[in-house]
N, C-alpha and C positions, 0 to 999 in steps of 0.2 A: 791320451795314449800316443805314443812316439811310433816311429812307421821307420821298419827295419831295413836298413841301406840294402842294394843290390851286391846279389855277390857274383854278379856276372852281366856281362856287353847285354846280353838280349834282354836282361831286367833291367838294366839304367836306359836301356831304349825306351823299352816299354813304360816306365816311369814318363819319359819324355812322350810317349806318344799321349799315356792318359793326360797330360797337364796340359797339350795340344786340344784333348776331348775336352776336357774340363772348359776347357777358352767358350770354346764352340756352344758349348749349355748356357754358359753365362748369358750371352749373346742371344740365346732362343728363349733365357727368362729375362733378359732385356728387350727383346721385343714384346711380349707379353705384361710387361709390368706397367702399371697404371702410375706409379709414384715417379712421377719425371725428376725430383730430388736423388734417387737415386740413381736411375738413368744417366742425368749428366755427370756423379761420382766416378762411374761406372766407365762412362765413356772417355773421362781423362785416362785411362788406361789398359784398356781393352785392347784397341787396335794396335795398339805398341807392344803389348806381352802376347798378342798373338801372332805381328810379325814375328821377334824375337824368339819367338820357342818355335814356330815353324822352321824359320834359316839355321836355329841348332838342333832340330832334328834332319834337317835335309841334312846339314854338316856331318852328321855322325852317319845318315843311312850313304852318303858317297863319300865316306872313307877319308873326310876333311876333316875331324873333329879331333881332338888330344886335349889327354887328362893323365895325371892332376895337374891341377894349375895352381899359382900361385894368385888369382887373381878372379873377383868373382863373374859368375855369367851377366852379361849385359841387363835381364830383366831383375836383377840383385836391387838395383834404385830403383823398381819402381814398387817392388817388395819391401823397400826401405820406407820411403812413401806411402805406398796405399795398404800396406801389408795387413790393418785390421779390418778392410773391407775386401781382401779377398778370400773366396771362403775356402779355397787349395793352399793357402800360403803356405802348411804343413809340406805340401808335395814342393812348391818350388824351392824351399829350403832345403826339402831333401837331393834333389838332384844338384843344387849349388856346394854342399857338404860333399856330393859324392865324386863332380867335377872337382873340388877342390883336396881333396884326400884321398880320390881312387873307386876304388872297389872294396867292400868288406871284406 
């Protein structure tokens, strides 16, 4: 199932704040998880896409962020990358389509 773009600022927020939450789970079932295989997958990009989405939603909550762009959001590689072990890759795709074409 495809997950329907934002048709307005307070919903591409909020997309960004859950993919922020999202980060945060990860994190609390990597601490929890027994299989250190994945742990260390896990941890080649964790702290990178949870800077990364934290400084673009400060960007957008203080009035520094502009869209559309021609050009994708910095955690775009690591979505390139690890994109079938993340299990939001749906959502960070969507907010790179919606930076990059707007608003619905």
């Amino acid at each position: 199932m495809q997950m329907k773009g934002p048709t307005s600022w307070d919903e591409y927020l909020d997309l960004v704040h859950q993919a922020v939450y999202e980060v945060d789970e990860l994190r609390t079932c990597m601490m929890e998880e027994d299989d250190m295989e994945d742990t260390d997958l896990y941890n080649q990009y964790v702290g990178q896409l949870d800077v990364q989405l934290r400084e673009l939603y400060d960007a957008m909550t203080g009035g520094r962020y502009q869209f559309p762009s021609d050009a994708d959001l910095p955690f775009m590689s690591l979505v390139q990358r690890y994109g079938r072990f993340i299990p939001f890759r749906g959502l960070l795709e969507l907010i790179n389509k919606t930076h990059r074409n707007g608003l619905v």
